[in-house]
C-alpha positions in Angstrom: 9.7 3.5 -24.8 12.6 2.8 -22.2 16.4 4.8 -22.1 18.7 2.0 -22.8 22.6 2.0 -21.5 24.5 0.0 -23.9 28.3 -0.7 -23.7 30.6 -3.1 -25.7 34.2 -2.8 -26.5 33.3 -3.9 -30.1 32.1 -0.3 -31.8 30.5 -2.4 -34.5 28.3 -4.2 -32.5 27.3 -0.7 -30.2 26.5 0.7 -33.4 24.2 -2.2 -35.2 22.4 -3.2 -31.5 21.8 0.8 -31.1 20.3 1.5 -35.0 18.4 -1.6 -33.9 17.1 -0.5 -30.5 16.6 3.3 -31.9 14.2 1.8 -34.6 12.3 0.0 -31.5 11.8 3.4 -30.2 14.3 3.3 -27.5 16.6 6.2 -27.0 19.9 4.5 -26.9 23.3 5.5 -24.7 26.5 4.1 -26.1 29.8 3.2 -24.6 32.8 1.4 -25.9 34.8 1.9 -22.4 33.2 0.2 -19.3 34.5 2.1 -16.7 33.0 5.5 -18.6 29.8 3.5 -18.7 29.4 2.8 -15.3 30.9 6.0 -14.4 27.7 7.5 -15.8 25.0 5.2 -15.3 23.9 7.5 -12.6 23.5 10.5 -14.5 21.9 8.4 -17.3 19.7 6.7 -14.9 18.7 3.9 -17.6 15.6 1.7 -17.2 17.6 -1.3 -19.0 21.2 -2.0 -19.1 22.9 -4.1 -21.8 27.0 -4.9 -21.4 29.6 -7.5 -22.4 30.4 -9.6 -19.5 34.3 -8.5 -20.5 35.5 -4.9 -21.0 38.5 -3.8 -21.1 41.6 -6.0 -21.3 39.5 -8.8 -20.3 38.3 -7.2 -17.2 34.8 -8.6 -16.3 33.0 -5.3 -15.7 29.7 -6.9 -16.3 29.8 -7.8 -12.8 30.6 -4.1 -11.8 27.4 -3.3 -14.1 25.5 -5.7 -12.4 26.4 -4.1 -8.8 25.9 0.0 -10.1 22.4 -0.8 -11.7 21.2 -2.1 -9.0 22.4 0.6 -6.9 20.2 2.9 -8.8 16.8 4.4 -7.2 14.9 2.8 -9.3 17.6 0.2 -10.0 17.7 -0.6 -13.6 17.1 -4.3 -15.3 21.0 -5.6 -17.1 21.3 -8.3 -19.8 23.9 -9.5 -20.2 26.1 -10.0 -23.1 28.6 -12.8 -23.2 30.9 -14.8 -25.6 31.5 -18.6 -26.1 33.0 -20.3 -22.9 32.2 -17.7 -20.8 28.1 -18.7 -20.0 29.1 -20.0 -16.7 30.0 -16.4 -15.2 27.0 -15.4 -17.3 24.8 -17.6 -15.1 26.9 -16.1 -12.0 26.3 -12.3 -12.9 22.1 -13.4 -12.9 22.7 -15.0 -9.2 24.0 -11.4 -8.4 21.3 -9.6 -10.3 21.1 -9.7 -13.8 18.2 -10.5 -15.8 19.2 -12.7 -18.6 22.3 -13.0 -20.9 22.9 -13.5 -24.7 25.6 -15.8 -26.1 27.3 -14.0 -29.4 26.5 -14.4 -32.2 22.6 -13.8 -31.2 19.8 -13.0 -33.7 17.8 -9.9 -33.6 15.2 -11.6 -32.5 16.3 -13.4 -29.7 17.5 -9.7 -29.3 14.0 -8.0 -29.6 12.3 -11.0 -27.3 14.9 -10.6 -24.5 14.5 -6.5 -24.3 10.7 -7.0 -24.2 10.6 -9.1 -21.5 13.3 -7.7 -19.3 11.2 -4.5 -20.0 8.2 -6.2 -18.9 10.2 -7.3 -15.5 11.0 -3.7 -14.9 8.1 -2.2 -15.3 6.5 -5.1 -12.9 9.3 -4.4 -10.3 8.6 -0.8 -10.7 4.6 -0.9 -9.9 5.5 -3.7 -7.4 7.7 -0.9 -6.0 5.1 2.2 -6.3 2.8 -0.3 -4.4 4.6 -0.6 -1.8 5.4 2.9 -1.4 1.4 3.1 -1.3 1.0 0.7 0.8 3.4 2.1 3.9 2.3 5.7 3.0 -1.2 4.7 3.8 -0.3 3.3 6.9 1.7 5.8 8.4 0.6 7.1 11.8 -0.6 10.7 10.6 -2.7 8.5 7.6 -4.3 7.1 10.4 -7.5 9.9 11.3 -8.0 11.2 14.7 -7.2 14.1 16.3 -8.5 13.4 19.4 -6.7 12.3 23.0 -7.4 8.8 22.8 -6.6 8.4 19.3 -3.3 10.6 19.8 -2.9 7.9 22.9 -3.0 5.0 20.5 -0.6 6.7 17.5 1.7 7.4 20.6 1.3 3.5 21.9 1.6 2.6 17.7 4.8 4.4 16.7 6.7 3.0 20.0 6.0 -0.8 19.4 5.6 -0.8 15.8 9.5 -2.1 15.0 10.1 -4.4 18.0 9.4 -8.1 17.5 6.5 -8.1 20.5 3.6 -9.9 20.4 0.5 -7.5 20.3 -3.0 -7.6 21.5 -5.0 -5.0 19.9 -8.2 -4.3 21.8 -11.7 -2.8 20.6 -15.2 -3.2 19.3 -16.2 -4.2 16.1 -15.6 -1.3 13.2 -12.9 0.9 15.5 -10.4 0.1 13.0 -8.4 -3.2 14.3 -6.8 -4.0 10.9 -5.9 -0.4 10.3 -4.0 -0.5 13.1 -2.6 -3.6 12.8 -1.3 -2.7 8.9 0.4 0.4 10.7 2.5 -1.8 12.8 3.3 -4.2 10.1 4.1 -1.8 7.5 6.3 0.6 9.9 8.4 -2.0 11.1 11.0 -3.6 9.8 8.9 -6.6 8.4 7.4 -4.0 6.1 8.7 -5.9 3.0 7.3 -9.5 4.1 4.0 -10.4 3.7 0.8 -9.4 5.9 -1.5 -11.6 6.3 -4.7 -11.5 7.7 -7.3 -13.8 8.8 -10.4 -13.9 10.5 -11.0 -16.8 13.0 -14.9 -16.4 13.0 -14.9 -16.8 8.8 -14.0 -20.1 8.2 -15.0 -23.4 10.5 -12.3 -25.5 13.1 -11.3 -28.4 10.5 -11.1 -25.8 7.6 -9.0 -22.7 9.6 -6.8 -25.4 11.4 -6.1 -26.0 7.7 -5.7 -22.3 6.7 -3.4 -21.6 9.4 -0.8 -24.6 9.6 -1.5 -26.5 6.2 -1.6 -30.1 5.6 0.3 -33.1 4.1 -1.6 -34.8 1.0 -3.9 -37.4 2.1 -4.4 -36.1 5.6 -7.9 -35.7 5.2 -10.7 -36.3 2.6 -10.0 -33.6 0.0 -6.3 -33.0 0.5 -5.2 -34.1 -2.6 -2.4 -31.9 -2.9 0.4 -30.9 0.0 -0.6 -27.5 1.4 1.0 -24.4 3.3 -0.7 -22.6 6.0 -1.4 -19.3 6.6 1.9 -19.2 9.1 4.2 -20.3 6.2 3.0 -17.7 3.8 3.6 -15.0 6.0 7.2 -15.8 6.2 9.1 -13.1 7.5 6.0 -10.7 7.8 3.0 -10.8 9.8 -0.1 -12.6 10.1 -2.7 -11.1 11.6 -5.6 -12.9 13.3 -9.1 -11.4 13.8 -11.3 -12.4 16.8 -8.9 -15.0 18.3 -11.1 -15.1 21.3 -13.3 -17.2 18.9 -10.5 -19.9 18.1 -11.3 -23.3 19.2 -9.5 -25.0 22.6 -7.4 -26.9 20.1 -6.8 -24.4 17.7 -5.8 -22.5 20.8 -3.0 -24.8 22.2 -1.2 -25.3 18.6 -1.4 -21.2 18.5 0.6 -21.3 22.2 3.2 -23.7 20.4 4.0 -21.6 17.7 4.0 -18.7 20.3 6.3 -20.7 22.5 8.6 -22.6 19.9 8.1 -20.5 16.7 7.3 -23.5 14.6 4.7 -25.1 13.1 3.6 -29.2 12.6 0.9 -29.1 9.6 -2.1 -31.3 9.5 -1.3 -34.8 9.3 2.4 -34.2 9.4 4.6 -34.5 12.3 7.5 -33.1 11.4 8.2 -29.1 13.1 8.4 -26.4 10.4 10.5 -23.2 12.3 8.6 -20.2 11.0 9.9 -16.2 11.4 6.4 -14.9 12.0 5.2 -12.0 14.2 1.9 -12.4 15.0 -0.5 -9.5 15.8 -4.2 -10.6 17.2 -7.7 -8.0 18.1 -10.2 -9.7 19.6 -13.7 -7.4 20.8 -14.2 -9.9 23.2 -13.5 -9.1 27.0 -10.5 -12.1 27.2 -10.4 -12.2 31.3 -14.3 -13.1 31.3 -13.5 -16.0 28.4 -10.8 -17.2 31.3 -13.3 -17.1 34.0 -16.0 -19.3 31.8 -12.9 -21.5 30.4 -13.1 -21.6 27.1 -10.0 -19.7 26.7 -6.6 -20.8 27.7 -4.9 -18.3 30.5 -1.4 -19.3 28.9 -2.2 -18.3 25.9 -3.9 -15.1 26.8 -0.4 -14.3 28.5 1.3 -14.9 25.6 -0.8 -12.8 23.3 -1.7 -9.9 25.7 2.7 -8.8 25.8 1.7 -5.8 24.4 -2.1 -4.5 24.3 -3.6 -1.3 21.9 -7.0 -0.4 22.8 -8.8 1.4 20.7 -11.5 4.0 21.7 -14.9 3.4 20.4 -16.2 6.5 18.3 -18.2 8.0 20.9 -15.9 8.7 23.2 -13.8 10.5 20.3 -16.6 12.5 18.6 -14.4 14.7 17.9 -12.8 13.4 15.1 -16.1 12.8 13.4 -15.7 16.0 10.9 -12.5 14.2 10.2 -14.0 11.1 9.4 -16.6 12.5 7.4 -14.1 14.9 5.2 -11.7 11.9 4.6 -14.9 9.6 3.5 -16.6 12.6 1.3 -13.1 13.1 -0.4 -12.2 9.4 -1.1 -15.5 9.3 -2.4 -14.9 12.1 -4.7 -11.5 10.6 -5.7 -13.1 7.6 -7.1 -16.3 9.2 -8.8 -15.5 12.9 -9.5 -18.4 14.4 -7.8 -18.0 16.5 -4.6 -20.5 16.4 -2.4 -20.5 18.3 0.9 -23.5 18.0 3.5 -25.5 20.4 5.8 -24.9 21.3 8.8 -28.0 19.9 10.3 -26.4 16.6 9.0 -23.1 16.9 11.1 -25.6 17.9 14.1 -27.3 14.5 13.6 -24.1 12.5 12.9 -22.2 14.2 16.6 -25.7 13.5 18.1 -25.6 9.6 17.3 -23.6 6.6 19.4 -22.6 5.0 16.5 -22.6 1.4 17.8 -21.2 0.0 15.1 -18.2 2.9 15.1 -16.3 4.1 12.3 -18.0 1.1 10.0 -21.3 2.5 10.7 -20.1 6.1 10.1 -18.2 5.2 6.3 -21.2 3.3 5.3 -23.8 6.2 6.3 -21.9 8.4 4.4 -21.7 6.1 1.2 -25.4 5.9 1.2 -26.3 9.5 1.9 -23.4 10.5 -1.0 -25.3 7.8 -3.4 -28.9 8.6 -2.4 -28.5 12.4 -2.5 -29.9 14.7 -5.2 -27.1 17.2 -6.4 -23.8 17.5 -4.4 -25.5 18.5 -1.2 -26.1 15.6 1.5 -29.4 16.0 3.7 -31.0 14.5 6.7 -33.5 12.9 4.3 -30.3 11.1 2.5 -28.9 9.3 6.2 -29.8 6.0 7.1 -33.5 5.9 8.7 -32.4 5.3 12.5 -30.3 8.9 11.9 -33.5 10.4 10.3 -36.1 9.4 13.0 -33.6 11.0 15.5 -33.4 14.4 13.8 -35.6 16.9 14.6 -38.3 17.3 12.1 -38.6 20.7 10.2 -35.3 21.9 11.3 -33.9 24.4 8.7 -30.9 22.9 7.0 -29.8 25.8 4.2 -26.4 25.6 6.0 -23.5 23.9 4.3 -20.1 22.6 5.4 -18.0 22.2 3.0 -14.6 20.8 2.8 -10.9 23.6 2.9 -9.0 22.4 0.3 -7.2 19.1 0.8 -7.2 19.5 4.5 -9.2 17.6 7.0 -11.7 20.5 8.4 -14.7 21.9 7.6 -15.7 25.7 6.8 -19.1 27.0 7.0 -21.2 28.1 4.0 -24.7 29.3 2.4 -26.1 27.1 -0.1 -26.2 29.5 -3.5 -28.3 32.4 -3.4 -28.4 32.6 0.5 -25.2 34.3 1.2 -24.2 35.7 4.6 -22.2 37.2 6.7 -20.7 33.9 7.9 -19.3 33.3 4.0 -17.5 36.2 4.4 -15.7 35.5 7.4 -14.2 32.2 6.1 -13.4 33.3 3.1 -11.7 36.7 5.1 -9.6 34.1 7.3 -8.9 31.6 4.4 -7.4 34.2 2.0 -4.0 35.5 2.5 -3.3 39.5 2.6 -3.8 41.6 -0.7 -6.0 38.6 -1.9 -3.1 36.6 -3.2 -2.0 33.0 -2.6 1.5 33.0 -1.2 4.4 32.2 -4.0 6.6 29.1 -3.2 9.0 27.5 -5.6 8.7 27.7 -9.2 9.6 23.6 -9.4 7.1 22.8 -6.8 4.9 24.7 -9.0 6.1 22.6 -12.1 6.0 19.1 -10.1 2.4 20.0 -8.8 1.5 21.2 -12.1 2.6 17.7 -13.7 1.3 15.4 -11.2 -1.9 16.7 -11.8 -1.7 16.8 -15.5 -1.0 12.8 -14.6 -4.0 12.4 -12.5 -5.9 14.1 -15.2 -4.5 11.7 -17.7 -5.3 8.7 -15.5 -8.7 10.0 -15.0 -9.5 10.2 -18.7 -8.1 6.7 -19.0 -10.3 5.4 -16.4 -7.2 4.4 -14.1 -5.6 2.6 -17.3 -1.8 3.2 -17.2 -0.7 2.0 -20.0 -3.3 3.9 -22.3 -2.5 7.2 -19.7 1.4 6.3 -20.8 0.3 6.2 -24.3 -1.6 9.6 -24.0 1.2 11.4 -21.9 4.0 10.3 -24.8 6.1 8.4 -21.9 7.0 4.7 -21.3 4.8 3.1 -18.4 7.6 2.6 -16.6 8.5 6.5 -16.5 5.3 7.0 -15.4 5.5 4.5 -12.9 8.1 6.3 -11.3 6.6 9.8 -11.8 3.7 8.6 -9.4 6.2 6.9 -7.2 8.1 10.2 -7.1 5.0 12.2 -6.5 4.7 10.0 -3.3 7.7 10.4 -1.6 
């Protein structure tokens, strides 16, 4: 269950809400003295924090709770306890913070309803938090794969503009990874905690995206029965993110340049302006200029869009990152089914040989459906798409493996079994340290590996279940929510 910080100056009520909360299955911390109790709440670390409002000579250190347990990493969820005539600064320690407040004399179960859900909000806040520490991890630059010099050029390009407030263009054909790169800049900047939002202005039709994007007033149009927000609105604060904007209609076009030029918005059938703190990010694998030249795109808006350009290179001009590609899709893969599956090397032959018109995309889905198709853990030419089989050459020996080095993102050679050779023993001679044995390092990196994978293990069994993985591992689901935050970080 949940560690529970609990202070009142009355030592009869500490000890009848603790016997309580120790039945629940909580392991309780008492204080009669608020200044000892917030003195400590960082060494307790608590997930839940119940106080009297007043401590001490009629001090209000409720408040003062308020303000520590929220300082804490994760902060912890206060209720608040507080006696007749005194709701009103109740209320005023919840605008600061707290969760809820009880007004003596409560009964237990008020008691029992109000832990449980303040429980519930912390362990929401707590995956909300893990999420989001998912979320920007995953779009850091070095999560990004490429090795290569134009991909290197991009990061580069990336990690400079990512925190300004600039308008960016990001450049490249279908599949190269425009919304990858667009999530990077959003989630490294210092909008990271607002929404992204992305939209796709080939999906939907004129009527229906001007809708999406703006919103409309009820009544504006057959169907719009109810007052709406657009896209623009939602993404408050954050970033929206819009797909193929070369495709946007010549109206749809000049109310995009107003919000560019005045940062606000007038929804659909409405027309009054809405100010709106939006950074928008727009890709397009159309060539702009030539759009220009046939007019059905607007030169002032191209300006205003194109203040900072990315281009990203199409895969056959960074074939070198295709082993990388390949590794990171074979391992996600085996992340999600438990089955590792390397490939031949006649296969990587075959995928450096291709163009790949369709670029990373093509690539992912290739591998999926030679990883599905294929019979035991090895993937063959006969398992690739048939444009990548009719291209191979026929016949062509293929009892050479790659297989992935550990967690890292290259490839060693290898004999499928019974066909060892000298080439096996010259990887495993330069992967294995001298005298044969790994290299020691910490004894608690040893324990925190050790644990985390005893987590993932656990998580595994449960099918990605965290509360039955909590149940399993004996530990509330919000320690566990911060054990895989903390394996994160």
């Amino acid at each position: 269950m949940a560690k529970v910080l609990l202070v009142d100056d009355d030592v009869t009520m500490v000890h009848l809400v603790s016997e309580f909360l120790r039945a629940e299955g909580h392991e309780v911390v008492p204080f009669t003295n608020g200044a000892a109790a917030i003195e400590a709440m960082e060494a307790v670390a608590p997930e839940l924090v119940i106080t009297d409002l007043y401590l001490d000579q009629n001090r209000p250190h409720g408040l003062e709770m308020v303000a520590k347990a929220r300082t804490l990493n994760p902060p912890a969820t206060v209720i608040m306890i507080t006696g007749y005539g005194t709701v009103e600064t109740a209320v005023e320690a919840m605008k600061k913070g707290a969760y809820d407040y009880l007004e003596k004399p409560f009964k237990i179960d008020n008691l029992r309803l109000c832990v449980q859900r303040a429980l519930s909000y912390n362990t929401a806040v707590s995956e909300n938090l893990y999420l989001r520490k998912q979320l920007k991890k995953k779009y850091q630059f070095d999560q990004i794969i490429g090795t290569s010099a134009p991909m290197q050029r991009v990061f580069k390009m990336v990690e400079r503009v990512a925190d300004t407030e600039s308008t960016i263009l990001i450049l490249g054909e279908s599949g190269t990874g425009k919304e990858m790169i667009a999530k990077a800049l959003h989630f490294n900047s210092r909008r990271q905690f607002a929404p992204f939002i992305p939209i796709n202005c080939t999906a939907l039709p004129e009527a229906l995206l001007e809708s999406e994007l703006f919103g409309h007033r009820k009544g504006s149009f057959t169907g719009a029965i109810n007052d709406k927000k657009g896209l623009f609105q939602e993404a408050e604060g954050g970033t929206i993110f819009l797909d193929e904007v070369g495709s946007m209609s010549p109206v749809l076009q000049t109310r995009l340049l107003r919000v560019l030029q005045e940062r606000e918005i007038r929804r659909v059938g409405d027309n009054t302006p809405i100010f709106v703190n939006v950074r928008v990010i727009a890709a397009t694998n159309e060539p702009l200029e030539k759009k220009i030249q046939d007019g059905t795109f607007r030169e002032d808006l191209y300006y205003r869009l194109n203040v900072i350009s990315i281009t990203l290179p199409p895969l056959r001009e960074r074939k070198d990152d295709i082993a990388l590609l390949v590794g990171h899709f074979l391992r996600s893969k085996s992340a999600r089914s438990g089955n590792t599956c390397r490939i031949t090397c006649r296969v990587m032959d075959v995928l450096h040989a291709h163009d790949w018109h369709g670029n990373v995309r093509e690539l992912e889905n290739a591998i999926e459906r030679a990883a599905a198709l294929c019979e035991g853990e090895v993937i063959r030419v006969a398992d690739l798409p048939p444009l990548l089989q009719n291209a191979a050459k026929p016949g062509a020996d293929e009892s050479e493996i790659l297989s992935l080095a550990g967690d890292t993102q290259t490839y060693s050679r290898a004999s499928l079994p019974g066909k060892a050779d000298a080439a096996t023993a010259r990887t495993a001679a330069t992967e294995a340290p001298a005298g044969g044995l790994a290299p020691l390092g910490a004894l608690k990196d040893f324990v925190h590996e050790q644990e985390a994978a005893y987590i993932n293990r656990a998580l595994a069994q449960c099918g990605g279940d965290k509360d039955r993985a909590a149940a399993l591992l004996g530990i509330s689901l919000a320690t566990l929510y911060r054990k895989l935050a903390e394996g994160e970080a």
